[in-house]
TORRONU-584912 format. One line per 10 residues: number of its first residue (from 1); for each residue x, y, z of C-alpha. Coordinates in steps of 0.1 Angstrom, whole numbers, plus 5000, padded with zeros to 4 digits. Layout:
BEGIN
NUM> X Y Z | ...
//
This chain:
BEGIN
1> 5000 5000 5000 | 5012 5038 4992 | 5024 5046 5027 | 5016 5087 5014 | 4979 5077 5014 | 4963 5090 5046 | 4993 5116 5059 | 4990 5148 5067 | 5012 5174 5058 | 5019 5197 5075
11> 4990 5193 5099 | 4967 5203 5071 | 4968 5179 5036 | 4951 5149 5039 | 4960 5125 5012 | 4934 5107 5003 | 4945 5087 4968 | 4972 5089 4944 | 4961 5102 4910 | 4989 5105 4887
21> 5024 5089 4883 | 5053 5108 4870 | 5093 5103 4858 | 5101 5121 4893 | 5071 5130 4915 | 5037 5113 4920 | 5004 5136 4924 | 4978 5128 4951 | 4939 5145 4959 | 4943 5160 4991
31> 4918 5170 5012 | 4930 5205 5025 | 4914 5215 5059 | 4923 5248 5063 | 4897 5263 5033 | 4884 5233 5034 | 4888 5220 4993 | 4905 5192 4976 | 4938 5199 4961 | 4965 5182 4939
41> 4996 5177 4956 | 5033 5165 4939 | 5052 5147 4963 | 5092 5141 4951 | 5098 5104 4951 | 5123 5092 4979 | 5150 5078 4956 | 5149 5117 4941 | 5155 5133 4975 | 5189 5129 4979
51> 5196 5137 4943 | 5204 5173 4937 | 5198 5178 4902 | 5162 5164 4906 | 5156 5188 4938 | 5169 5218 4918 | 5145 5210 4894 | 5113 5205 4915 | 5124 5236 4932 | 5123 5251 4899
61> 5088 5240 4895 | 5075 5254 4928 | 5097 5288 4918 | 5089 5294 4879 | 5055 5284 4885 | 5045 5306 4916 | 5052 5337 4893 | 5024 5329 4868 | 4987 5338 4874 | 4970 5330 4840
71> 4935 5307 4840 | 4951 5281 4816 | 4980 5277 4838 | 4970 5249 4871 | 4978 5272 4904 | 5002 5265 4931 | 4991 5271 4964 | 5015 5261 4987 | 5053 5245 4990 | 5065 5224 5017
81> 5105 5212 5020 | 5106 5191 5050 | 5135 5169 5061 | 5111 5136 5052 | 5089 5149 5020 | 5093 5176 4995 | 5056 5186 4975 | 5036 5212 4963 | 5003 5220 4964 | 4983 5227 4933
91> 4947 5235 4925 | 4930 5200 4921 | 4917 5199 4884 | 4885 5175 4881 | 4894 5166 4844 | 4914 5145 4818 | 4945 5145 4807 | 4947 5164 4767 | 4964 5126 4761 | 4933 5108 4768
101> 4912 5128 4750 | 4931 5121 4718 | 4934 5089 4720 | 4896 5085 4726 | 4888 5111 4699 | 4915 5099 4675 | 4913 5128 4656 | 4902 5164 4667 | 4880 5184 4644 | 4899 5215 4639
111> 4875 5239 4651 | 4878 5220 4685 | 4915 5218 4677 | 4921 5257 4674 | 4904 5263 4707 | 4922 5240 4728 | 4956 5251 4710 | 4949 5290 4711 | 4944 5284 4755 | 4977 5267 4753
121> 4992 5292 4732 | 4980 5319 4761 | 4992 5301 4784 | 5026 5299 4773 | 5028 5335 4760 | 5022 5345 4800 | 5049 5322 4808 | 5075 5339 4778 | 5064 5372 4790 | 5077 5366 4831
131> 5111 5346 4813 | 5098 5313 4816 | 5097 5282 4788 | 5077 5251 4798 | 5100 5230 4775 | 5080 5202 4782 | 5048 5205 4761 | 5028 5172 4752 | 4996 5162 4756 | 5003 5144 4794
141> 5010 5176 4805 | 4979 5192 4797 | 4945 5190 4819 | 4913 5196 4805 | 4878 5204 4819 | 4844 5184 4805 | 4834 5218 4789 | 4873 5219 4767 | 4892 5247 4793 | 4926 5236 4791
151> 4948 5238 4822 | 4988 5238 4812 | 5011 5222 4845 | 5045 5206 4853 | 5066 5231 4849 | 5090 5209 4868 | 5115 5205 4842 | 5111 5249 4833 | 5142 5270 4835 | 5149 5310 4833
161> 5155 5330 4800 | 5182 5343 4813 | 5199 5310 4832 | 5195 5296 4797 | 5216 5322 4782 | 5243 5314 4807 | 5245 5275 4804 | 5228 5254 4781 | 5230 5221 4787 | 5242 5189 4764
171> 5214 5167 4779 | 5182 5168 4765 | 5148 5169 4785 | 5113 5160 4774 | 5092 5138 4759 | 5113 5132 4723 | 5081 5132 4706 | 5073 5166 4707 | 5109 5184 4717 | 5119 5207 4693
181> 5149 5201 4670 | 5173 5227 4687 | 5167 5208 4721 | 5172 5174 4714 | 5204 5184 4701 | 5212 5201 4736 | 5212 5239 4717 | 5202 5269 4740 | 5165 5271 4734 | 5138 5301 4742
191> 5102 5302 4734 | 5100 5293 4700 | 5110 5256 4713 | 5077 5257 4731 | 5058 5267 4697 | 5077 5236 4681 | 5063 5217 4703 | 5028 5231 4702 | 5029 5226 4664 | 5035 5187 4672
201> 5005 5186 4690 | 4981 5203 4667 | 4995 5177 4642 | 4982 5151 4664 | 4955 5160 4672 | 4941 5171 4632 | 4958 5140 4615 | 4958 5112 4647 | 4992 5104 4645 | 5030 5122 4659
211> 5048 5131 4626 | 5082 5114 4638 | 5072 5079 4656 | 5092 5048 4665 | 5098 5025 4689 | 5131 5041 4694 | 5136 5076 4712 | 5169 5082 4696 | 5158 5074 4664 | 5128 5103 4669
221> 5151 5128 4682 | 5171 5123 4651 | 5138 5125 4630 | 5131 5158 4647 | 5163 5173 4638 | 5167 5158 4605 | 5130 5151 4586 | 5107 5167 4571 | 5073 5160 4585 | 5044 5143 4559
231> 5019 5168 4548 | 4982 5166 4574 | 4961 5170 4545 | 4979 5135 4531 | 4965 5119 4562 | 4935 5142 4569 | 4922 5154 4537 | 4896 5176 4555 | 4923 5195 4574 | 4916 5233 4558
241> 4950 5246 4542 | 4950 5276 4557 | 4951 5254 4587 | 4978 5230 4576 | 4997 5266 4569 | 4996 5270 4606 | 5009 5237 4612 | 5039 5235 4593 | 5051 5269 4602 | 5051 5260 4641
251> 5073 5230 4632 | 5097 5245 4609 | 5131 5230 4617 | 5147 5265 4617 | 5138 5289 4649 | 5136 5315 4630 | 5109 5303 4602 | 5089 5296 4629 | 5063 5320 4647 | 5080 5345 4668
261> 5062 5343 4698 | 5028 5325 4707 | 5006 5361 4699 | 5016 5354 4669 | 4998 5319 4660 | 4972 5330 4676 | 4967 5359 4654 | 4967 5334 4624 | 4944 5309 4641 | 4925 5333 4650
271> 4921 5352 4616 | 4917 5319 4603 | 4886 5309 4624 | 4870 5342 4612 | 4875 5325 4576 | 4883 5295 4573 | 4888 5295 4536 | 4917 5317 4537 | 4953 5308 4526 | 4986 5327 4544
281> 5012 5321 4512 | 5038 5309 4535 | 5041 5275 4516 | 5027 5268 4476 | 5029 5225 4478 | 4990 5224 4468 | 4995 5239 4434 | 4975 5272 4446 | 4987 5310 4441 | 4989 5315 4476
291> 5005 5351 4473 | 4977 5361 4443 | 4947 5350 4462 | 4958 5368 4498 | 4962 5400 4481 | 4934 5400 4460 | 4911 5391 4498 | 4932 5419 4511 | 4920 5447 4482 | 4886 5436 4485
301> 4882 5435 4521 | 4902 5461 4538 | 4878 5487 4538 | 4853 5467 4556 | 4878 5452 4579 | 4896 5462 4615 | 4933 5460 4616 | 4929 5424 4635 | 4906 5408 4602 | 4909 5435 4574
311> 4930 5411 4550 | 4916 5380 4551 | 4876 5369 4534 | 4859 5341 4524 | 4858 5341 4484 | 4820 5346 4475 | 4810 5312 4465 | 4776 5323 4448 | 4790 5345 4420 | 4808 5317 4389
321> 4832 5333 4373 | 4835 5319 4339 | 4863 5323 4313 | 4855 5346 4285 | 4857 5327 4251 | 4865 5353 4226 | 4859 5344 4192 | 4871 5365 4166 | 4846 5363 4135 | 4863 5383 4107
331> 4872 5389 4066 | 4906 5405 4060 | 4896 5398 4019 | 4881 5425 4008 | 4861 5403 3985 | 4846 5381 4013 | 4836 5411 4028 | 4814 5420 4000 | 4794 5392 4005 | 4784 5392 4042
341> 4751 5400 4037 | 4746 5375 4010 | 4752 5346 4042 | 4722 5320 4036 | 4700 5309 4069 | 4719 5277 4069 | 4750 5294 4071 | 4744 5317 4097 | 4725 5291 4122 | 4752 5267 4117
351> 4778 5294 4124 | 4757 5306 4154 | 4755 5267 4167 | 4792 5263 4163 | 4804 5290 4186 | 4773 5284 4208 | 4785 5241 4212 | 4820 5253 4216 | 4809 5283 4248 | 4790 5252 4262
361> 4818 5231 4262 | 4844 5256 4273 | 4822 5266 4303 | 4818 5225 4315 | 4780 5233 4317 | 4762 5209 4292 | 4756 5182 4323 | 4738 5209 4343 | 4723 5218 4311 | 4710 5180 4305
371> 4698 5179 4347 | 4676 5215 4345 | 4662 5196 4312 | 4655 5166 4330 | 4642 5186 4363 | 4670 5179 4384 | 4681 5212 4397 | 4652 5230 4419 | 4665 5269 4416 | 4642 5281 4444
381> 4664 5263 4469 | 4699 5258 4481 | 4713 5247 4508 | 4720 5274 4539 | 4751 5286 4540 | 4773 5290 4574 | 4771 5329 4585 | 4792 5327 4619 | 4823 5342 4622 | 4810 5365 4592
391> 4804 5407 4595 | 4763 5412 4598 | 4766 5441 4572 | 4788 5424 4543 | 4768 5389 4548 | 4732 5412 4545 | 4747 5423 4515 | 4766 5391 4500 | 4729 5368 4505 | 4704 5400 4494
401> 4690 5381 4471 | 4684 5353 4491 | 4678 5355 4525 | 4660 5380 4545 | 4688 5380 4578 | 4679 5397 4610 | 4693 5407 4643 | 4673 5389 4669 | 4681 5398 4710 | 4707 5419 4721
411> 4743 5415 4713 | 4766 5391 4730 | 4801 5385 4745 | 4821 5370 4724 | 4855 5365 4710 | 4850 5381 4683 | 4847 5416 4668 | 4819 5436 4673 | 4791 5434 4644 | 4803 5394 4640
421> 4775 5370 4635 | 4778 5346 4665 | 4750 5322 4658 | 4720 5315 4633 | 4684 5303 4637 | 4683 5279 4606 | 4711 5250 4607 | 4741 5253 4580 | 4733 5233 4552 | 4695 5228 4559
431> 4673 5229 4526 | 4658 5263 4523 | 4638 5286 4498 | 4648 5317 4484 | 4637 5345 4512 | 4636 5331 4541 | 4640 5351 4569 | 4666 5340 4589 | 4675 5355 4627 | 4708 5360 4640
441> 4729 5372 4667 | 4759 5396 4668 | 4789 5401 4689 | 4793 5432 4709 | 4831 5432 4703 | 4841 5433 4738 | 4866 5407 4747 | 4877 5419 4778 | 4851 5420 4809 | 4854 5424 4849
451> 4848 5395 4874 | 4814 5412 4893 | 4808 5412 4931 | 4790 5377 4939 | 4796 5379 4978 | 4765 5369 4994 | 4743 5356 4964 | 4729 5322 4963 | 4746 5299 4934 | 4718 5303 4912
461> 4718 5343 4913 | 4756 5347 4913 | 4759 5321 4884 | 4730 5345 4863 | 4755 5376 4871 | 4788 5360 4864 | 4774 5346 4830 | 4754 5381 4822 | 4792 5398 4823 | 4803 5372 4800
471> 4820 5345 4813 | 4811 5306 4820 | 4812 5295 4855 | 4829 5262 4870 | 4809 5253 4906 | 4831 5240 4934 | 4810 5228 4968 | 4832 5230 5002 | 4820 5230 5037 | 4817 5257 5058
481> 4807 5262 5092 | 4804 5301 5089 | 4785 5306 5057 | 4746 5289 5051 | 4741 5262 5025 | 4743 5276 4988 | 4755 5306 4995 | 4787 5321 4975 | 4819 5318 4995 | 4841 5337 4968
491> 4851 5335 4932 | 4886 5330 4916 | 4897 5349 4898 | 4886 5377 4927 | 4859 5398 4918 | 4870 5438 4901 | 4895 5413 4879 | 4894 5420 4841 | 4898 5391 4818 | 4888 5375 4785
501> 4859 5362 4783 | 4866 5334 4772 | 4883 5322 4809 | 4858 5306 4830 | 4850 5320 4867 | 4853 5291 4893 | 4830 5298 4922 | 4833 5285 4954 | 4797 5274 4969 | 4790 5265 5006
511> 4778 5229 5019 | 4770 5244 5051 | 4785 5231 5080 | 4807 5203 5079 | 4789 5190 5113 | 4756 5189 5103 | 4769 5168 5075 | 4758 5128 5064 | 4773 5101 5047 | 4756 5093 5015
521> 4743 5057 5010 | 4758 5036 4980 | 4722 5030 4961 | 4737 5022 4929 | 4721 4988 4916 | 4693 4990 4940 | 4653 4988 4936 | 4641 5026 4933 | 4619 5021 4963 | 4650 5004 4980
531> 4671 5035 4971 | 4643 5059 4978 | 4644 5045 5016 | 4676 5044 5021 | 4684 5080 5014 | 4657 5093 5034 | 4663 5073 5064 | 4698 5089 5059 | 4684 5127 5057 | 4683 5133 5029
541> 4655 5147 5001 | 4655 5124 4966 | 4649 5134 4935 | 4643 5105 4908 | 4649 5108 4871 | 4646 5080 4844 | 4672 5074 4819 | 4672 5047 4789 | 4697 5016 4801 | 4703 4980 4793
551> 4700 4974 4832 | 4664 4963 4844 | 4634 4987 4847 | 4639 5009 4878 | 4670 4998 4884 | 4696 5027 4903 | 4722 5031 4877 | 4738 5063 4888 | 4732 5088 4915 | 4749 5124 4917
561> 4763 5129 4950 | 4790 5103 4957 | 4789 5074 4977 | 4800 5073 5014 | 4811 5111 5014 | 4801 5139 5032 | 4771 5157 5021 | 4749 5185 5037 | 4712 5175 5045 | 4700 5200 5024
571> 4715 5188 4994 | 4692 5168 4971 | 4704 5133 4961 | 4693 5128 4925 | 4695 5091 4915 | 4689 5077 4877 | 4668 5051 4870 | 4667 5028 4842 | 4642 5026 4817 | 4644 4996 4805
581> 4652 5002 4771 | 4689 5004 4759 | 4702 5040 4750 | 4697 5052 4707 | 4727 5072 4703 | 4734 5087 4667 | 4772 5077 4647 | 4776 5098 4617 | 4791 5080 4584 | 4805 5096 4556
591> 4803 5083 4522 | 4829 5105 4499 | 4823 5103 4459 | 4847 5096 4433 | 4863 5125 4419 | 4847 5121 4384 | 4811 5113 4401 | 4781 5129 4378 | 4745 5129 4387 | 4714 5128 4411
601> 4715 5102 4437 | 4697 5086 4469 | 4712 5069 4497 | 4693 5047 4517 | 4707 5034 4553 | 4691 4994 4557 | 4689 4979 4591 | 4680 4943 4572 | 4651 4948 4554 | 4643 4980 4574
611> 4653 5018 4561 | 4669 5035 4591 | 4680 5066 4571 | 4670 5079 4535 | 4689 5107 4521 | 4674 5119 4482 | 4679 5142 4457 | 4724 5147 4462 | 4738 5160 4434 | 4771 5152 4425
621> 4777 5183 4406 | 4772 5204 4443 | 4786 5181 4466 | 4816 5158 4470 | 4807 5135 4502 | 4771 5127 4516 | 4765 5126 4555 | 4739 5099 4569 | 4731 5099 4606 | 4726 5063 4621
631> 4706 5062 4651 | 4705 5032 4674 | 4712 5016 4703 | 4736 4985 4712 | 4754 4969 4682 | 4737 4965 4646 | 4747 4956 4610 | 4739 4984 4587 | 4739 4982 4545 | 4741 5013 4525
641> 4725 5013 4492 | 4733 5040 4464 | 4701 5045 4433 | 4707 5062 4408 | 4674 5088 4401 | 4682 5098 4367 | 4680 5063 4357 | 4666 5039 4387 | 4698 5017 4387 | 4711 5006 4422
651> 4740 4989 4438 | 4752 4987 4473 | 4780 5004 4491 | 4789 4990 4513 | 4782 4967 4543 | 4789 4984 4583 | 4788 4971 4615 | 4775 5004 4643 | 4783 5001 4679 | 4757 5022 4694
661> 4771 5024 4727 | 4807 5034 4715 | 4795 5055 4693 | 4814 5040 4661 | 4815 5018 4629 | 4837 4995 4615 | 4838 4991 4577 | 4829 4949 4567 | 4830 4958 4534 | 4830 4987 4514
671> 4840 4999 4475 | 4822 5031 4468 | 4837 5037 4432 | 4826 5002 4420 | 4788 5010 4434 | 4788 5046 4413 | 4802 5026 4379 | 4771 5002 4388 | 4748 5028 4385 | 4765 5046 4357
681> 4773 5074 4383 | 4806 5082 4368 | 4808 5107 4340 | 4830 5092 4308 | 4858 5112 4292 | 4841 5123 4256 | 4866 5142 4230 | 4849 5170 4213 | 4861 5182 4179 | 4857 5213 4160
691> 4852 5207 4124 | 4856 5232 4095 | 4822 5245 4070 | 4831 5251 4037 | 4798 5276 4045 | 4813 5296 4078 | 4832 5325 4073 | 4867 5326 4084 | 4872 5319 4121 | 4899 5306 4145
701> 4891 5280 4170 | 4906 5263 4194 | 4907 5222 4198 | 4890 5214 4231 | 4888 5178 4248 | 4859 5184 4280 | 4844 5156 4296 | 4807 5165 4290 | 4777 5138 4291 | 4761 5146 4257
711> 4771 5169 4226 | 4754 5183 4203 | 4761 5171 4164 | 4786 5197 4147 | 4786 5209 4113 | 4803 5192 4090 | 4845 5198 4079 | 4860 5186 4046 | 4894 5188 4063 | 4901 5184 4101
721> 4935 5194 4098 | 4949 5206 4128 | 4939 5224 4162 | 4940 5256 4151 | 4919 5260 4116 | 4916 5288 4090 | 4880 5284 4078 | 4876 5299 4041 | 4840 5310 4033 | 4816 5293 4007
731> 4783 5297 3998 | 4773 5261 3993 | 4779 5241 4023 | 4797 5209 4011 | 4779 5174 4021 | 4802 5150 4052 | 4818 5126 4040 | 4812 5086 4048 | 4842 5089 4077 | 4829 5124 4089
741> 4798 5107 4099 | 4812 5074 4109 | 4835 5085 4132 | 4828 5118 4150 | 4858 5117 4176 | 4881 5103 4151 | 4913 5133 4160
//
């Protein structure tokens, strides 16, 4: 048994269990009686105590991290060097670690991604700013809440800007997975190490897997310094580039290619969460003009924007541009032009028709042409676009002739600028008719708000204040024989304190007194009635709610207040019942088309012979994946079927087996390219030809090859001689010959 569990330091930390294992220091909940909370408390291992390097360092800890004050930093309250035990108490952080989470995730959406990194980022930015470098970023060392605060801790292994400039030492510390190249070759490093390491992270967590990974840790610290990290969007297509950008800059190699300080990712993340189709030009590997396409979003936008967004947009998706086809239709012989007006009907149509086909073809619209024909385009509705993160003003403007968009409630706190849309009352991507009114809500622009005065208000009213000024609030419950039951004890930060508002406000709430207090029963797999008596015999008041559960009908599955703890009488124990029924939970699946798909199509979800989801009318020519959401419960086989409307062909997907209660799918079979060639959902290369009239007066055109679905038939050509034809005029058009006819893409 742990012979720390159940001491007391210092007359005032119980230690109740040990909650973390580290290289030199194990971490414990304490109970501390004094102010009556938990805390976290590191305790120095007793092979370690002796050792001098390893106490300079987790003196370091307690030294470099008692200077910092920033909510995405964990606290330290208290330091103890005694001749037995050396710890230090921190703020006890009910949470997991950032390392659990991405392993149970797998990959992080990079929405979620940006938040989490841009707390980090602040975090360490505090830390640069007071001449401190964590230089021990990975995902162990990072704490997060249920509602994604990050917490940053162990600065154990931290040293001073300025000690650094004085020694640097050969021997390398950190995890080697995510040390920057400078340091795992023992150079002097400052905060840019930091942002290497950050930049390792965020490729984890957008692509699943550490760029440099082996069995070997000498082998990855010579990966770090040496090679050149695979592209996320080759492992995660649906990383945005403007988002890869931001990765591969924070792992640059050279310190000085990298971003300059941690404001300065943030800026870009930041600007490119306000648009997310935005490119930076810092790297051109996707075969896009980076540099063009930034200035041309800067021209357009800057008079619109602040300094903090001015040059960055989204391109306006609604307005095609199209490529002008200029055809020059001339007579440089005098005599040809004396007979313009003598042109039959023939002629001219046929002329007309050429140039017509050849626009058509240039333009890549005679499929859409062939699905308005056929009714497969309805023009009075589109899907809703995404206006978040988007200026009110320019996105009233952009959808004018769309949507009716209206300001709804008052504005918000937010992070973003003021006049920003925030949220919107119809779902992106929902199905909606031209006009539709559509109610928003704006930002007020004010980032930065002040802690109010909560002293003496119940949770419920001081919870209502503290989220009216902006911020979300985190309730802790102590005991305390002084203050009455739900009443505010204090807040931290303190109240007058100005902050973002995107920190969260931890209030301290009173149990009452720790005398009057009971121990609550264990009810967990009882009878309701059973559980029911049990907790009133105790003293306490229940509260019964019903949730859907494998276990038998009102069965106790879980209950709120924990088991044999301390709990004030006038708490209410809530216990959940079982319904009976298992759980239906919803897995998302993804079905992504092949590149050269063409058409209308329906997808139908089939649970045997049973339809469990029916998606219709995707067109191919406006989308490039489908989304079908599988609800359930427990484990089921699911087949996915893909019909063809434009011609009633089907063929199946796939084959997927959905666990309900993990929330995931595995594939048991699956060939998505072979199902859209079954329905004749692939479009076929066709090669178009222009052909010469012995009618058509002179005119250069241009060989094009366009895969289109149909053609129309073009007038005939005595002499297909080459890409670029002179076509003399005639009066008489002259008949096709045999071949001409026979073979229409013979060039």
């Amino acid at each position: 048994m742990d012979k720390n569990i159940g001491a007391m330091l210092d007359g005032r930390y119980e230690i109740q269990k040990r909650i973390g294992v580290g290289g030199m220091a194990d971490v414990y909940m304490a109970y501390d009686i004094e102010e009556s909370r938990e805390v976290a408390v590191k305790i120095l291992k007793n092979e370690f105590i002796n050792n001098d390097e390893f106490l300079r360092r987790f003196k370091n800890e307690s030294k470099a991290v008692s200077m910092l004050s920033h909510p995405n930093i964990v606290k330290i309250l208290d330091v103890g060097f005694n001749d037995d035990v050396r710890f230090i108490v921190m703020e006890y952080i009910d949470g997991i670690t950032l390392r659990d989470y991405i392993e149970k995730e797998g990959r992080v959406d990079w929405k979620e991604a940006s938040h989490l990194i841009i707390q980090i980022l602040r975090a360490l930015q505090h830390a640069h700013d007071r001449g401190i470098i964590h230089r021990d970023i990975k995902p162990q060392n990072i704490m997060m809440f249920e509602d994604g605060t990050i917490k940053v801790m162990d600065f154990g292994i931290a040293k001073f800007t300025y000690e650094l400039g004085i020694t640097a030492t050969a021997q390398t510390i950190g995890s080697v997975h995510y040390i920057s190249p400078e340091q795992a070759c023992g150079k002097p490093i400052d905060g840019k190490s930091d942002i290497y390491s950050v930049g390792i992270l965020m490729y984890e967590m957008l692509t699943g897997k550490k760029p440099f990974d082996t069995d070997n840790p000498v082998t990855v610290a010579l990966m770090q310094m040496q090679n050149k990290a695979e592209l996320p969007r080759n492992i995660n297509p649906n990383i945005p580039e403007g988002m890869e950008e931001i990765v591969l800059k924070a792992i640059e190699k050279d310190p000085d290619n990298r971003y300059q300080s941690a404001n300065d990712m943030i800026k870009d993340i930041e600007r490119f969460k306000s648009y997310p189709d935005m490119v930076f030009g810092y790297y051109e590997n996707t075969g896009r003009n980076y540099q063009t396409e930034r200035a041309y979003q800067s021209e357009r936008f800057s008079s619109s924007r602040d300094q903090e967004r001015e040059s960055y947009n989204e391109p306006d998706n609604d307005t095609e541009e199209l490529a002008e086809a200029n055809y020059y239709v001339g007579d440089n012989n005098e005599e040809n032009a004396e007979d313009k007006g003598k042109k039959s009907t023939f002629v001219k149509v046929a002329s007309a028709a050429t140039v017509i086909v050849i626009i058509l073809v240039v333009a890549g619209i005679i499929g859409l042409i062939n699905n308005i024909i056929k009714g497969g385009n309805n023009k009075s509705q589109f899907d809703m676009p995404d206006l978040t993160r988007y200026d009110y003003t320019e996105m009233v403007e952009k959808y004018k002739d769309k949507l009716n968009i209206q300001i709804k409630g008052d504005p918000v706190y937010s992070q973003y600028v003021e006049n920003t849309i925030v949220s919107q009352s119809v779902d992106v991507g929902t199905k909606v008719t031209k006009g539709i009114t559509v109610y928003v809500t704006v930002s007020n622009g004010k980032n930065i708000s002040v802690v109010p005065d909560v002293s003496g208000l119940t949770s419920e009213e001081a919870v209502a204040l503290i989220n009216k000024n902006g911020f979300s609030v985190e309730q802790k419950q102590i005991f305390n024989d002084e203050i009455p039951f739900n009443t505010v004890i204090r807040v931290s930060p303190e109240s007058g304190t100005e902050m973002e508002i995107s920190n969260i406000v931890i209030l301290y709430v009173s149990k009452g007194a720790q005398t009057d207090a009971r121990i609550v029963p264990d009810v967990v797999g009882k009878t309701k009635e059973v559980a029911v008596k049990m907790l009133e015999d105790a003293g306490f008041k229940v509260s019964v709610e019903e949730k859907d559960s494998k276990e038998p009908k009102e069965t106790v599955i879980s209950q709120n207040l924990q088991a044999d703890t301390l709990a004030s009488p006038d708490e209410k124990v809530i216990i959940y019942v079982s319904s009976g029924k298992a759980p239906v939970s919803e897995v998302p699946i993804i079905i992504d088309f092949p590149e050269n798909a063409s058409g209308t199509f329906k997808f139908i979800a089939y649970e045997d012979d049973k339809i469990v989801v029916e998606k219709k009318g995707v067109n191919a020519a406006e989308a490039i994946s489908v989304k079908l959401d599988i609800s359930g419960s427990e484990t089921k086989t699911i087949r996915i079927e893909l019909h063809n409307t434009e011609n009633g062909m089907s063929a199946d997907i796939g084959t997927y087996k959905f666990d309900f209660e993990q929330k995931k799918y595995d594939v048991i079979n699956q060939d998505i390219a072979k199902a859209f060639e079954a329905v004749e959902g692939i479009k076929k290369p066709v090669t178009i030809q222009t052909q010469a009239m012995t009618t058509a007066p002179p005119v250069t055109t241009t060989h094009i090859t366009e895969k289109v679905t149909e053609s129309a038939p073009l007038p005939p050509t005595e002499t297909p001689e080459s890409s670029t034809e002179q076509i003399p005029p005639s009066e008489t058009p002259a008949p096709p010959s045999a071949s001409q006819q026979q073979q229409p893409d013979s060039q």
